[in-house]
C-alpha positions in Angstrom: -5.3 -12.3 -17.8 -2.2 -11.5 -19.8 -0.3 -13.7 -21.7 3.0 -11.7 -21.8 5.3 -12.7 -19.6 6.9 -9.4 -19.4 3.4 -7.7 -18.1 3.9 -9.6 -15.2 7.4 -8.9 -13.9 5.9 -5.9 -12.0 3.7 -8.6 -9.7 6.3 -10.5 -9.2 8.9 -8.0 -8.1 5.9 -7.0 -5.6 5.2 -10.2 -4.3 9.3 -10.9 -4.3 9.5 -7.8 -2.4 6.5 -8.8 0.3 8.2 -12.0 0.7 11.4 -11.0 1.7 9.9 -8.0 3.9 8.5 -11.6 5.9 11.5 -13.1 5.9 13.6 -10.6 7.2 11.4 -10.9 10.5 12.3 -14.1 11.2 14.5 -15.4 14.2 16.6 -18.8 14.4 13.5 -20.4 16.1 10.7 -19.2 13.4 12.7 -20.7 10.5 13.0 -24.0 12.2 9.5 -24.2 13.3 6.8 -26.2 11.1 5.7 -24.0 8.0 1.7 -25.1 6.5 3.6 -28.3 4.1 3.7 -31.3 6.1 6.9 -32.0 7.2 8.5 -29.4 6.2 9.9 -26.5 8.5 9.7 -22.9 7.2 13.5 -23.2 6.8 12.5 -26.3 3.8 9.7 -24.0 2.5 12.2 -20.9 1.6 15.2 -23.0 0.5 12.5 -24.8 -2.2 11.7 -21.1 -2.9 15.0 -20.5 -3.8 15.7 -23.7 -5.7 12.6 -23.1 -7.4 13.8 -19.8 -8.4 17.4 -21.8 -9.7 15.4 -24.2 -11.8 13.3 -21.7 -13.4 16.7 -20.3 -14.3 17.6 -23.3 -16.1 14.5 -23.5 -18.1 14.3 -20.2 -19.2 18.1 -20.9 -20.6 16.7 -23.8 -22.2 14.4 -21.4 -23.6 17.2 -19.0 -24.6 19.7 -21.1 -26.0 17.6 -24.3 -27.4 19.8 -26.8 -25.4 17.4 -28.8 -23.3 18.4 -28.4 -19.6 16.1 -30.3 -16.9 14.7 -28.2 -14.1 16.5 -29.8 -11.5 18.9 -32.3 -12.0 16.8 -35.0 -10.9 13.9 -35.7 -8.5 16.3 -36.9 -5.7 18.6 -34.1 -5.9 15.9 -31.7 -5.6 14.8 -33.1 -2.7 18.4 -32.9 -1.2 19.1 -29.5 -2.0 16.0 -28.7 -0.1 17.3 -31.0 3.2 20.3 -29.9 3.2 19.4 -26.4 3.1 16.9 -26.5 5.6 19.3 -26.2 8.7 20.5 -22.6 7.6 19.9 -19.9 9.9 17.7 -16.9 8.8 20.3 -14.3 7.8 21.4 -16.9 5.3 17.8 -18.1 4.3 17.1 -14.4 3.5 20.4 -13.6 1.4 19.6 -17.5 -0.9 15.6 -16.6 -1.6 16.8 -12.7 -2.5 19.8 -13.6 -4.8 17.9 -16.5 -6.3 14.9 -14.2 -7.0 17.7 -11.5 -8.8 18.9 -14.4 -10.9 15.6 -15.1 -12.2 15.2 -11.8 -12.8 18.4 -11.3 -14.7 17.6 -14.7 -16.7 14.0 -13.1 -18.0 15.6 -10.2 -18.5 18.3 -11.8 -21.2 15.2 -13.9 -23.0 15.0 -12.1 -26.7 11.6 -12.4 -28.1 11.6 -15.0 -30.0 12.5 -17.9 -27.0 9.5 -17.0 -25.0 7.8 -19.1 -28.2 9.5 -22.1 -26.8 8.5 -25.5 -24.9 10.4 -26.7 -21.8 10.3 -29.5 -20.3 9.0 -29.1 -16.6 8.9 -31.6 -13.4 5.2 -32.4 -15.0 6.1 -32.3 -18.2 6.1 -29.7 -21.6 4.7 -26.4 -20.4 5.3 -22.9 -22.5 8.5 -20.7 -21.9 5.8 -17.7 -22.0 4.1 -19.2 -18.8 7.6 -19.0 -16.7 7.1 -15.7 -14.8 3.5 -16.9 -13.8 4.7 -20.0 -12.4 7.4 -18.2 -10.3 4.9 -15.6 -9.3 2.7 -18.4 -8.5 5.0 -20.6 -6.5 5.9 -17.3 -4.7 2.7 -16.0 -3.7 1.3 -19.5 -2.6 4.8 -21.0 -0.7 4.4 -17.5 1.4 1.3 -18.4 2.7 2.4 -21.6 3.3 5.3 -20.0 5.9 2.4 -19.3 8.2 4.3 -16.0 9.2 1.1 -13.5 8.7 0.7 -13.9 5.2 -2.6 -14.7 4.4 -4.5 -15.7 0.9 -6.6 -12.5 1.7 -3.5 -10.7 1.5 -3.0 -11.9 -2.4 -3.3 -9.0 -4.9 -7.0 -9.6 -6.5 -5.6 -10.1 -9.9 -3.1 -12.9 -8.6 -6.1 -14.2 -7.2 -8.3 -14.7 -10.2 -5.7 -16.1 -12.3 -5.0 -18.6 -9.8 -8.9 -19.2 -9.6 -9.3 -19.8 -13.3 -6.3 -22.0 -13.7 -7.2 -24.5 -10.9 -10.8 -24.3 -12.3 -9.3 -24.9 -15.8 -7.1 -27.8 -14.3 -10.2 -29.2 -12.6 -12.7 -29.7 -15.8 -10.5 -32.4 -17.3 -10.0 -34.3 -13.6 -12.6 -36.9 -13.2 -12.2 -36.9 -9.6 -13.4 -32.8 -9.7 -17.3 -32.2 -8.2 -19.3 -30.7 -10.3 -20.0 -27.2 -8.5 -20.6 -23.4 -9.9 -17.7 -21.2 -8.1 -19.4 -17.3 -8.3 -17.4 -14.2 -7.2 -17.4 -10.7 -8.0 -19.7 -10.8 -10.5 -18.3 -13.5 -12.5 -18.7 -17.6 -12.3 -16.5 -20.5 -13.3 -18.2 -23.8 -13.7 -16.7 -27.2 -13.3 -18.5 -30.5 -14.9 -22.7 -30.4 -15.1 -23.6 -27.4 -13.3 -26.9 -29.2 -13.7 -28.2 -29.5 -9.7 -24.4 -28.9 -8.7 -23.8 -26.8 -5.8 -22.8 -23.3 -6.0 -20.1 -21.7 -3.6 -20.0 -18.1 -3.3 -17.3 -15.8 -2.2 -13.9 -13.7 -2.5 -11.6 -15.3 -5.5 -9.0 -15.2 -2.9 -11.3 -17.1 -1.0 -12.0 -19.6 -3.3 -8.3 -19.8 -4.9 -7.1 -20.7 -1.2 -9.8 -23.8 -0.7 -9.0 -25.2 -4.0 -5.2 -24.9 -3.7 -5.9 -26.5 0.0 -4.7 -23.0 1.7 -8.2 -22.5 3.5 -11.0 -24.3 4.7 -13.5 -22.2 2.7 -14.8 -20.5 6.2 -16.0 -17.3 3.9 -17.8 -19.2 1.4 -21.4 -19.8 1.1 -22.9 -22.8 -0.3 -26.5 -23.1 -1.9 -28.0 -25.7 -1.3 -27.4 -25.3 1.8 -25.0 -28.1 2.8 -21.1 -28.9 3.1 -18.7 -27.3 0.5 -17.3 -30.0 -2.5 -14.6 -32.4 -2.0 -12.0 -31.1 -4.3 -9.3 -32.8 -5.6 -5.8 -32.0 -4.5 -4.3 -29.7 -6.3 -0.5 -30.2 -8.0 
């Protein structure tokens, strides 16, 4: 898993380009109809996208210039950007997501070498400039599931997929509400707490990604023991 930010402009561009591809398909009635958040239509799910894609923009200026700029002006306002653009109609839901997405593109594209060094401050706190373009890919490739317009966590590119795996995985070993379990998958296995007697689920990283994220019920996954798969926390 790569640690340059730049290495993974080319996934995201993909997954930008998949995204919109979705979008395009969408009628009046799709966009208002419920996406996979509760309470939120699909209409609220792309207008966070592109918000999401503005505050990104702010902290990779942050990042640029050293001036400390807040990802969204505050927790209320983000949540009213999101309402308010909820009631556009598809043509203009399409045109916000794609020239958001070209603005965070132009934004990584002015970061000299040097800023991607920095710390910005994020909704939960200090998190690395360098991590940026994984949390826009990330927010991307999971929010489009979440549409529940054909896009499936099966349909996640397998390298997406891992890295997702092994950062919920690493985000689960410091929660003490995680089971202890032993995830396996293509050959490789994450543990989380005492993997002494704890179960072990088997299956697709997608697979796995999508239960622990709370995008699937884990219907492909095997457990031994036999018995039901772990209670895992939610996840962010």
């Amino acid at each position: 898993m790569t640690a340059d930010p730049l290495l993974l402009t080319g996934a995201l561009a993909e997954a930008n380009d998949r995204l919109l591809r979705t979008v395009s398909g969408l009628t009046a009635a799709d966009v208002a109809a419920p996406s996979l958040l509760p309470g939120w239509t699909r209409a609220h799910v792309l207008t966070h996208l592109a918000r999401n894609a503005d505050g990104f923009v702010n902290l990779l200026t942050s990042a640029r210039t050293g001036e400390e700029i807040p990802m969204y002006a505050s927790a209320q306002a983000r949540a009213d950007d999101i309402d308010a653009g909820a009631d556009r109609g598809p043509a203009d839901l399409l045109d916000d997501v794609r020239r958001s997405g070209q603005r965070f593109d132009a934004a990584v594209a002015a970061m000299p070498v040097d800023a991607w060094g920095a710390t910005v401050q994020t909704r939960r706190g200090p998190w690395p400039a360098a991590m940026l373009v994984w949390g826009r890919l990330r927010e991307v490739e999971v929010h489009h599931v979440d549409l529940a317009a054909g896009y499936r966590p099966a349909d996640w590119p397998e390298a997406f997929a891992q890295r997702l795996l092994h950062e919920v995985v690493t985000g689960l070993a410091g929660n003490p509400a995680a089971p202890a379990m032993v995830l396996r998958f293509d050959g490789s296995e994450l543990v989380v707490g005492d993997p002494e007697g704890a179960p072990t689920v088997t299956g697709p990283a997608p697979e796995l990604a999508a239960w622990l994220t709370g995008r699937g019920a884990g219907e492909l996954l095997t457990v031994e023991p036999d018995g039901p798969l772990p209670n895992p926390p939610e996840w962010i």
